[in-house]
ZASELO-954933 format. One record per residue (C-alpha): x, y, z negated; residue number from 1. Coordinates in nm, 3 decimals, always signed. Layout:
# ZASELO-954933
+---------+---------+---------+-----+
:       X :       Y :       Z : num :
+---------+---------+---------+-----+
:       X :       Y :       Z : NUM :
...
+---------+---------+---------+-----+
This chain:
# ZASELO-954933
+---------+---------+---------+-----+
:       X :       Y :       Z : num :
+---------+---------+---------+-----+
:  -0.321 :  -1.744 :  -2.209 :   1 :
:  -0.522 :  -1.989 :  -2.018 :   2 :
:  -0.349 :  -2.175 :  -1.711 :   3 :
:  -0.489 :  -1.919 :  -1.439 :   4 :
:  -0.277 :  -1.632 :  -1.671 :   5 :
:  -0.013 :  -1.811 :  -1.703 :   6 :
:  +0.018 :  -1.878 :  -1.333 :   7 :
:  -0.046 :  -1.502 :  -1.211 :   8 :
:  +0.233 :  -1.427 :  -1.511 :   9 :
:  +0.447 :  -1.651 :  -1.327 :  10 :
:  +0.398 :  -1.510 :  -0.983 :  11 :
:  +0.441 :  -1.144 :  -1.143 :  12 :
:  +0.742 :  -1.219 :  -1.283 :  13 :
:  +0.911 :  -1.328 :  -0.946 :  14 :
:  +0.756 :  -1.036 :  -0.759 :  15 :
:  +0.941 :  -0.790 :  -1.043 :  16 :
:  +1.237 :  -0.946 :  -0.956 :  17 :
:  +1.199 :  -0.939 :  -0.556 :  18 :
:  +1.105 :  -0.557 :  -0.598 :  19 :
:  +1.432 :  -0.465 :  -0.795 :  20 :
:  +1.632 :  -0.672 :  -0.536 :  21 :
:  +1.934 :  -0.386 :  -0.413 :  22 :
:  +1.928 :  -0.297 :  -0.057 :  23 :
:  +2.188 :  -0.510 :  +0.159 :  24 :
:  +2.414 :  -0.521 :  +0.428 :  25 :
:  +2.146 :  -0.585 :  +0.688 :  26 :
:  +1.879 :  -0.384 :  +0.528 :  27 :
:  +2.098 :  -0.125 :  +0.576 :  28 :
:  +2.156 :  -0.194 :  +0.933 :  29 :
:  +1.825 :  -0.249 :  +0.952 :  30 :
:  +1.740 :  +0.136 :  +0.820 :  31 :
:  +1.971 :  +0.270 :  +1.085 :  32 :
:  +1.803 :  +0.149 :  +1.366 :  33 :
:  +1.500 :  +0.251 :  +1.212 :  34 :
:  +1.602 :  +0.629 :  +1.228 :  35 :
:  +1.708 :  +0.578 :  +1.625 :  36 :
:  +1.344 :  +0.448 :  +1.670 :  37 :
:  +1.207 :  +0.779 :  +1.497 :  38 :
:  +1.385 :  +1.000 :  +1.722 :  39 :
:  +1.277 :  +0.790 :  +2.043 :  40 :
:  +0.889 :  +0.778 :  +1.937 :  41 :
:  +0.683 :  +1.096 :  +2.142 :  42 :
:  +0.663 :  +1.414 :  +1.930 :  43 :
:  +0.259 :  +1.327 :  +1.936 :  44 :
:  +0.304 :  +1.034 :  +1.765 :  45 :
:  +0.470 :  +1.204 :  +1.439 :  46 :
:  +0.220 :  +1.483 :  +1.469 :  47 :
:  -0.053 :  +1.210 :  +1.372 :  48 :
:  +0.100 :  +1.038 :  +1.122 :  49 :
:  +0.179 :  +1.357 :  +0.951 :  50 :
:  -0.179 :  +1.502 :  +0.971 :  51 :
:  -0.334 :  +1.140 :  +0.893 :  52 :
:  -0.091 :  +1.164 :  +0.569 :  53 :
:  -0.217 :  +1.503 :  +0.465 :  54 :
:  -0.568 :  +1.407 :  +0.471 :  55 :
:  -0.514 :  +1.044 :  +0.319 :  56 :
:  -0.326 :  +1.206 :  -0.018 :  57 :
:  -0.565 :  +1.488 :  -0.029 :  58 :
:  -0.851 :  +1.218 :  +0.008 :  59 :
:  -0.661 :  +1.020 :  -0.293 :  60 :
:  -0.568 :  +1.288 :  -0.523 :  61 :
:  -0.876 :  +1.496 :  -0.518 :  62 :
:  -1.131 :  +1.348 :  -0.305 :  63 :
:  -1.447 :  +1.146 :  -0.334 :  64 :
:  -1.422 :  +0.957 :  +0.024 :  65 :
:  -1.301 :  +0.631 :  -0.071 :  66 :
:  -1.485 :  +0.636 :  -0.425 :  67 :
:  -1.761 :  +0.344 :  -0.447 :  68 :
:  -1.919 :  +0.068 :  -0.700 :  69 :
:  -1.820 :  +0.109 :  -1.075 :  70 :
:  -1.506 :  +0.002 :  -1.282 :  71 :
:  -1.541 :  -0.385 :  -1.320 :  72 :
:  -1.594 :  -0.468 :  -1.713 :  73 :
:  -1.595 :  -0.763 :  -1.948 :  74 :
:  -1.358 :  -1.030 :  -1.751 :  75 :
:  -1.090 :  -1.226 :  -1.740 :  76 :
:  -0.807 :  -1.241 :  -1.517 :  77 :
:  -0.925 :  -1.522 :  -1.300 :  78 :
:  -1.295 :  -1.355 :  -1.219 :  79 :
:  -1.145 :  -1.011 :  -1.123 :  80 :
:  -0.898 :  -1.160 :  -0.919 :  81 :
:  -1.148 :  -1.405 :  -0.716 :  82 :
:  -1.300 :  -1.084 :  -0.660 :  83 :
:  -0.959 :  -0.925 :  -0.585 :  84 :
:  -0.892 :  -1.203 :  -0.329 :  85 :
:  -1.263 :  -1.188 :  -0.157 :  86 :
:  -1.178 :  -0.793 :  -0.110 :  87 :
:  -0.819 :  -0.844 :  +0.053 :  88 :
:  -0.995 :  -1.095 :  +0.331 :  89 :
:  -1.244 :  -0.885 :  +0.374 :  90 :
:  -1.003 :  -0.528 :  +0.462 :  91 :
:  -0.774 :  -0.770 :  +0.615 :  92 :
:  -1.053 :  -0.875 :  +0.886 :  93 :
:  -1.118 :  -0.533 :  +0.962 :  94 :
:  -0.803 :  -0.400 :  +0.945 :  95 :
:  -0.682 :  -0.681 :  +1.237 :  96 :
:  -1.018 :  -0.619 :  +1.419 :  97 :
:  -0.939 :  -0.240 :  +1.415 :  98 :
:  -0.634 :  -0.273 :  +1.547 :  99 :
:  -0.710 :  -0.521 :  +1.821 : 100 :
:  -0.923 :  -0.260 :  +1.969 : 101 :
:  -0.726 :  +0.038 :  +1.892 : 102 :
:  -0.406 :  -0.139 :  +2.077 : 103 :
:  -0.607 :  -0.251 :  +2.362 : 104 :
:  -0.733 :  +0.059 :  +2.362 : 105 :
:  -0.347 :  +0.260 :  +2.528 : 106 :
:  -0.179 :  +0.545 :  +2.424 : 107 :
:  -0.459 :  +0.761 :  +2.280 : 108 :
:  -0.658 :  +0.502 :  +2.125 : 109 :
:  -0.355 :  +0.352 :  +1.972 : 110 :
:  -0.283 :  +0.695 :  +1.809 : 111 :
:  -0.590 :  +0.653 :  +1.629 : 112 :
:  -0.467 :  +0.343 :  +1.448 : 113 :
:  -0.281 :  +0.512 :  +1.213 : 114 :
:  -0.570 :  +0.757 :  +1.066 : 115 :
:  -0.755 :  +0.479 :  +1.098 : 116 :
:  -0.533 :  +0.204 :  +0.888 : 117 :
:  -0.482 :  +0.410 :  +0.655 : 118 :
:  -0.796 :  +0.460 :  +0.560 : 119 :
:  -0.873 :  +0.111 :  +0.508 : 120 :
:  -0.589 :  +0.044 :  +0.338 : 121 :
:  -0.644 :  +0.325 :  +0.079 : 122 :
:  -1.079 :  +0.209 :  +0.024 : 123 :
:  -0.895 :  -0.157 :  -0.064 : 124 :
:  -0.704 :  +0.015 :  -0.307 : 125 :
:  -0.979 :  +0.188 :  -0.455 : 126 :
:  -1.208 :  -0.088 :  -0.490 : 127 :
:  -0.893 :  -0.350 :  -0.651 : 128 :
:  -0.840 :  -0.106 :  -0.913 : 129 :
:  -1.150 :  -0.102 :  -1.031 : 130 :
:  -1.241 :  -0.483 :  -1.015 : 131 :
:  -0.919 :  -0.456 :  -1.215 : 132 :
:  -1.113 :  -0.260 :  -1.485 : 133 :
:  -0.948 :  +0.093 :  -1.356 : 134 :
:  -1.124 :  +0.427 :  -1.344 : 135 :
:  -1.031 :  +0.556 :  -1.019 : 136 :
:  -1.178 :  +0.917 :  -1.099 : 137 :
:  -0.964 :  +0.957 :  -1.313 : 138 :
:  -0.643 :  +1.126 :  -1.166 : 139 :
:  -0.354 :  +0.937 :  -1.332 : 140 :
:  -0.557 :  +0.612 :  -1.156 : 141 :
:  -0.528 :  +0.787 :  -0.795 : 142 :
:  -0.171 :  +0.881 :  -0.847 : 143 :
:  -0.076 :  +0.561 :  -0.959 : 144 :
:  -0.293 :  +0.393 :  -0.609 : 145 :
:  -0.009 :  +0.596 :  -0.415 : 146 :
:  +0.266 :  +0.491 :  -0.613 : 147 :
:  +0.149 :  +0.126 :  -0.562 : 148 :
:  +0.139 :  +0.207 :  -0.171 : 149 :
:  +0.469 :  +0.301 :  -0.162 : 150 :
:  +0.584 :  +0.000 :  -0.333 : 151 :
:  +0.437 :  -0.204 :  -0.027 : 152 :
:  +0.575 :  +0.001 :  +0.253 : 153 :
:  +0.929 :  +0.144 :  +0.121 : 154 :
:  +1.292 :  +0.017 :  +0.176 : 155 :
:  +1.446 :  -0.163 :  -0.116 : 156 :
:  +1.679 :  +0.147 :  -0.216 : 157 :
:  +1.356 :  +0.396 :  -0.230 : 158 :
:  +1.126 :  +0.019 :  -0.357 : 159 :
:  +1.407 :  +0.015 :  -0.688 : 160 :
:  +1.254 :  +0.382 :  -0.802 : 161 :
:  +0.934 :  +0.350 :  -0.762 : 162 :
:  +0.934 :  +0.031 :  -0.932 : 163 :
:  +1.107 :  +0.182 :  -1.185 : 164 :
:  +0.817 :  +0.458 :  -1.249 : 165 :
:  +0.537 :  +0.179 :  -1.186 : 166 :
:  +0.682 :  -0.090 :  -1.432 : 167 :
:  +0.706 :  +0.213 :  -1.713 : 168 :
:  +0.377 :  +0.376 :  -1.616 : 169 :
:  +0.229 :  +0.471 :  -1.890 : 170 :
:  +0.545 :  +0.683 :  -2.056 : 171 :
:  +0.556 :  +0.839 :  -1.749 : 172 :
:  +0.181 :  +0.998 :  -1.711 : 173 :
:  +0.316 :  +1.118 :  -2.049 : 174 :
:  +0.491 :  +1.393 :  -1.863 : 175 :
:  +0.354 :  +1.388 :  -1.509 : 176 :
:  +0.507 :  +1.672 :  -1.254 : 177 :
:  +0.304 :  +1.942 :  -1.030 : 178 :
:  +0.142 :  +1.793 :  -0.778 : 179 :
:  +0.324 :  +2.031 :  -0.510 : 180 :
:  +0.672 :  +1.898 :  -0.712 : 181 :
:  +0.601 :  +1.575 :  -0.516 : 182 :
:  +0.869 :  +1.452 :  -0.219 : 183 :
:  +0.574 :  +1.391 :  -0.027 : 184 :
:  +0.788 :  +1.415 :  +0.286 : 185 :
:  +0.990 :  +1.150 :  +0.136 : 186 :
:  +0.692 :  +0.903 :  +0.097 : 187 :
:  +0.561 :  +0.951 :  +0.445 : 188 :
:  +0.915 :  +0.882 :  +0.602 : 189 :
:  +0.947 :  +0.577 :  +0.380 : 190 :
:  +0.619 :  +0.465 :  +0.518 : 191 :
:  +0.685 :  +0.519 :  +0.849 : 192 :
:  +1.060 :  +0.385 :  +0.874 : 193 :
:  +0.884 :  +0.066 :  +0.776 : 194 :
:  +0.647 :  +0.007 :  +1.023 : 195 :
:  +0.753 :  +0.238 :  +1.309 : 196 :
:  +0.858 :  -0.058 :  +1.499 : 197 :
:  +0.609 :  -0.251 :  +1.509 : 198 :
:  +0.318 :  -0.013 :  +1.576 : 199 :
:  +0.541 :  +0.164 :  +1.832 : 200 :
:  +0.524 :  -0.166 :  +1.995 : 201 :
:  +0.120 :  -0.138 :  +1.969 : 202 :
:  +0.180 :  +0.153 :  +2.239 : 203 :
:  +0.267 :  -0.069 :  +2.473 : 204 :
:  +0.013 :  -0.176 :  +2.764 : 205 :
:  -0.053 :  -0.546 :  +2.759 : 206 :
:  +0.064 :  -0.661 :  +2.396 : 207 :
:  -0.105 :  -0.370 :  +2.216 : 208 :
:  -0.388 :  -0.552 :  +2.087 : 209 :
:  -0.191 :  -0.891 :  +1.978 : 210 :
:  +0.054 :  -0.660 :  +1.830 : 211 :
:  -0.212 :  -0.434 :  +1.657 : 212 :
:  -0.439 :  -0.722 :  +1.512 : 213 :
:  -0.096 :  -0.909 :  +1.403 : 214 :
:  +0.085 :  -0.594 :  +1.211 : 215 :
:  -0.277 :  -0.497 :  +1.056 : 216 :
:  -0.351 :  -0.841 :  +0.911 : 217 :
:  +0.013 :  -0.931 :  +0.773 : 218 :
:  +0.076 :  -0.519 :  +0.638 : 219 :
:  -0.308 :  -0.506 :  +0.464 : 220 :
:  -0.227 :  -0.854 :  +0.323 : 221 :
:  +0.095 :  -0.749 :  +0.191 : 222 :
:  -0.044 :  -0.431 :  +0.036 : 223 :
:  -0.322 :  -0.687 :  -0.139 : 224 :
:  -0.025 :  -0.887 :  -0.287 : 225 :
:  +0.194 :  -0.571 :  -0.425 : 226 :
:  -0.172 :  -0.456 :  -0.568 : 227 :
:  -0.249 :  -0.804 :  -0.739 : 228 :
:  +0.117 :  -0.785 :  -0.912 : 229 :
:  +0.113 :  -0.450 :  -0.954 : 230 :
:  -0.214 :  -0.447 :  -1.131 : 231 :
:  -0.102 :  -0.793 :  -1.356 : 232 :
:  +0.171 :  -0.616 :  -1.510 : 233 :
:  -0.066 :  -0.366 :  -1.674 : 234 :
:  -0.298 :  -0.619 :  -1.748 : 235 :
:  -0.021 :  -0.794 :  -1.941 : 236 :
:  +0.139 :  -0.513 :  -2.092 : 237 :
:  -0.195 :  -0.544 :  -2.273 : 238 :
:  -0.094 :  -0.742 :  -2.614 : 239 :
:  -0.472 :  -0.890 :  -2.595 : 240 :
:  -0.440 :  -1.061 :  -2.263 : 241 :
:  -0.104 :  -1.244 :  -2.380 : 242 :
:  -0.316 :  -1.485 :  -2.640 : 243 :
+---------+---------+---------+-----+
C-alpha cells in the first residue's frame, strides 16, 4: 500500500471501532427523549416523512431516478476518493442551500425538506459508489446504499447490527431475504429518532433557516464520511489493494 492507503486504512479502522461502540447511559437517555419528541411533532409531519420514505426506497431498490455517469474504472484509492471528496462538497452546498430556504420558508415549506434531503442525500450515494468502482444497477449495490444510510443515521444499539451485516457483506447477499421481509418501519424510525430534533427545530419561525442550512451541511457531511469508510472496507477486503 502506498501512504494515501495506508492512511484511509488507518482512518477505517477507527471508524469500525466507533461504529461497534455499545449504546450508553446517556445515549440511552438520550433515545428516551427522542420518543417524547415523536409524540409531540404534528401528525403532518410523520405523514411526510413516511410517504418521502416510501418513494426514496422504491426510488433505490427499483428505480432509475438517481442513476447517472458510469461505474468509475482503472484507479487507485487516492483518485476515486479526490473525486469522492469533490462530490461530498458539492451535495453538502446544496443540501445547506436547500435547507436555508426550505426553513425560511415556515411550516409548509419546511415540510418539504425532508422529501427534499433525502433525495440529495440518496443521488450522493449513488454517484460515491460508483466513483468507488460499484455498479449501482445492480440490486445487491442499491441494497447495500440503504444499509450504508442507516449506518449514518441509527442509534448505536440498531448502528452495532447493521455494522454487523455491512462489515460481512458479501456472505450475506449470499442469502439475501424478500424484499417485503424488510423492517422497513424499523429503518425509518431509526432515521427519524436521529434527527427529529433538530429539524423539528427547522419548524420554528425565525431560526428555521440557520437551523436548516446547519443540520443539512453537518448530516450530508456525515453521511459522506460513513460512505468513504464504508466503501474502504470493501476496497480492502480486496487482497489486491493490500500490496
Amino acid at each position: 500500500m502506498n501512504n494515501y492507503d495506508k492512511q484511509a486504512y488507518a482512518a477505517m479502522r477507527e471508524w469500525q471501532k466507533y461504529m461497534q461502540r455499545r449504546p450508553s447511559f446517556t445515549g440511552r437517555l438520550t433515545r428516551g427523549m427522542q420518543h417524547k419528541i415523536n409524540d409531540m411533532i404534528p401528525e403532518k409531519v410523520h405523514e411526510t416523512i413516511t410517504t418521502a420514505f416510501k418513494h426514496m426506497i422504491k426510488g433505490v431498490l427499483t428505480g432509475a431516478e438517481f442513476i447517472s455517469g458510469n461505474v468509475y474504472q482503472n484507479a487507485d484509492l487516492y483518485t476515486r476518493e479526490a473525486r469522492v471528496k469533490d462530490r461530498i462538497s458539492v451535495y453538502r452546498s446544496t443540501a445547506a442551500a436547500e435547507g436555508a430556504i426550505t426553513g425560511a420558508g415556515g411550516f409548509l415549506l419546511g415540510l418539504a425538506d425532508f422529501p427534499l434531503w433525502l433525495s440529495i442525500k440518496m443521488k450522493m450515494l449513488f454517484d460515491m459508489a460508483a466513483i468507488y468502482g460499484h455498479d449501482v444497477k445492480d440490486f445487491k449495490e442499491r441494497l447495500y446504499i440503504l444499509h450504508v444510510f442507516q449506518l449514518a443515521f441509527s442509534g448505536r444499539a440498531h448502528r452495532r447490527n447493521i455494522f454487523a451485516t455491512v462489515a460481512n457483506w458479501e456472505e450475506y447477499t449470499k442469502s439475501l431475504p424478500d424484499y417485503n421481509d424488510y423492517d422497513w418501519r424499523a429503518f425509518q424510525q431509526e432515521y427519524r429518532d436521529y434527527i427529529d430534533l433538530a429539524k423539528l427545530l427547522q419548524l420554528v419561525p425565525g431560526i428555521g433557516a440557520v437551523v436548516g442550512a446547519y443540520v443539512n451541511h453537518k448530516m450530508t457531511d456525515k453521511l459522506g464520511d460513513t460512505a468513504m469508510n464504508a466503501y474502504r472496507m470493501r476496497w480492502f477486503d480486496d487482497p489486491a489493494n493490500l500490496r
